[in-house]
C-alpha positions as CSV (number, residue, x, y, z in Angstrom):
1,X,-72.7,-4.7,-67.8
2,X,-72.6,-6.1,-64.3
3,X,-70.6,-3.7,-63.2
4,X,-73.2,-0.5,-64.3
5,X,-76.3,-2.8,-63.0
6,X,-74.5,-3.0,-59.4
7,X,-73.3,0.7,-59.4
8,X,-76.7,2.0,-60.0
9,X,-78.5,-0.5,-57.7
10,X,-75.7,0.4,-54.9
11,X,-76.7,4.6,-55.6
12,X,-80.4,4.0,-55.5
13,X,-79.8,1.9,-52.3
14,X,-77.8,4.8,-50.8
15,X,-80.2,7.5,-51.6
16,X,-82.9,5.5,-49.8
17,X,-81.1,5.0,-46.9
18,X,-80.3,8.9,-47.4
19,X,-84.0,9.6,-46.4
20,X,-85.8,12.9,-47.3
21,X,-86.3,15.8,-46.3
22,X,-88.7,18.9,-46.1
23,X,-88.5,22.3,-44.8
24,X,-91.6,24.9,-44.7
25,X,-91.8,28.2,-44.2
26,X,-94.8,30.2,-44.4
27,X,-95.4,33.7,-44.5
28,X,-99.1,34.1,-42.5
29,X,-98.3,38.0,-43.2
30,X,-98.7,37.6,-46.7
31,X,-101.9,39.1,-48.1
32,X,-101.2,37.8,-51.9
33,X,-104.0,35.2,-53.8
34,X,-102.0,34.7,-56.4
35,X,-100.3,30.4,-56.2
36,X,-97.2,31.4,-58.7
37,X,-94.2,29.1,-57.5
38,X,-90.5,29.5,-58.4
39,X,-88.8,26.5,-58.3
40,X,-85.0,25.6,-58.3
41,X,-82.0,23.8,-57.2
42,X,-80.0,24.6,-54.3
43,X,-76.4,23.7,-54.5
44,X,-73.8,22.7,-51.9
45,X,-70.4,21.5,-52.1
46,X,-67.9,19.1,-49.8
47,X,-70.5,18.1,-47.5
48,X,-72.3,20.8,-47.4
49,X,-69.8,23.0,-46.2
50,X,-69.8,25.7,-48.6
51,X,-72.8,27.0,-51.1
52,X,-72.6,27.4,-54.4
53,X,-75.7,28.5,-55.4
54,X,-76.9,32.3,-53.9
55,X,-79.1,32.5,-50.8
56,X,-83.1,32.1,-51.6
57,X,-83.9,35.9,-52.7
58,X,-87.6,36.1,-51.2
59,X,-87.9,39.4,-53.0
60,X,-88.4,37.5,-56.4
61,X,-91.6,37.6,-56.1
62,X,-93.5,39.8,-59.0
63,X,-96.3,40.3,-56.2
64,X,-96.0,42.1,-53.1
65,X,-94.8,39.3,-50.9
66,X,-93.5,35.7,-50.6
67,X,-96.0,33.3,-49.2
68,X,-94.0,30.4,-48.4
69,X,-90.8,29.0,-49.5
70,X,-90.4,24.9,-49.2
71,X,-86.6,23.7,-49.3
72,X,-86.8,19.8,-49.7
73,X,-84.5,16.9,-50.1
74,X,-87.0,14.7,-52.4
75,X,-85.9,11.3,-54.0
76,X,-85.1,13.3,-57.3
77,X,-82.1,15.1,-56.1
78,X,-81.0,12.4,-54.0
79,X,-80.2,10.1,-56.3
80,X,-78.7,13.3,-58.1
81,X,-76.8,13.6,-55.1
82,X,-75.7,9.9,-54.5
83,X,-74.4,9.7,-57.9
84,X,-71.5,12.2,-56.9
85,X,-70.2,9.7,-54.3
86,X,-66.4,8.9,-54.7
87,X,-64.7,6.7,-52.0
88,X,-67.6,7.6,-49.3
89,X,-67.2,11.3,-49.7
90,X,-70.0,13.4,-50.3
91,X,-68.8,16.3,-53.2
92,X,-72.2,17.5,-54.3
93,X,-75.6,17.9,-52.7
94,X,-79.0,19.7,-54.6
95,X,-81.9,20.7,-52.7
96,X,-85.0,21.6,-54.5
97,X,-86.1,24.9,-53.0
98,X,-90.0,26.4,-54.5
99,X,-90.4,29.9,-53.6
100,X,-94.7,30.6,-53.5
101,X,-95.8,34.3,-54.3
């Protein structure tokens, strides 16, 4: 029991120490009103290095265009990420990504 209570203090430690992360991008172009978000993960493998998950698609959007699209690193998948952690190497890493129309 120890051993599970010092693993998952040691993973929430490292995904604080991780830090977060947000990037925006806004579309000022955009002549939609409607707020309708589409929210996901974004998945990357060895470090990063290669994607697994499809490039952000900004033509999803049921309206006419994308209004902004907001790729973070919140404490959610950090912790999602941390958990992957064998031997100090990095395997998985999820971004949340919300695409607004």
């Amino acid at each position: 029991m120890k051993n599970i209570k010092a693993l998952v203090l040691s993973s929430v430690l490292l995904a604080l120490l991780a830090g977060c992360s947000t990037i925006e991008f806004s579309n000022t172009g955009a002549m939609s009103s409607n707020t309708e978000a589409y929210g996901y993960w974004h998945h990357n493998v060895a470090f990063s290095l290669y994607e697994l998950s499809d490039p952000v698609n900004l033509n999803n959007c049921q309206s006419d265009e994308w209004s902004s699209l907001t790729v973070e690193k919140d404490i959610i998948t950090a912790v999602a990420g941390v958990a992957d952690i064998f031997l100090f190497v990095d395997v998985w890493d999820p971004w949340a990504v919300e695409l607004g129309c």
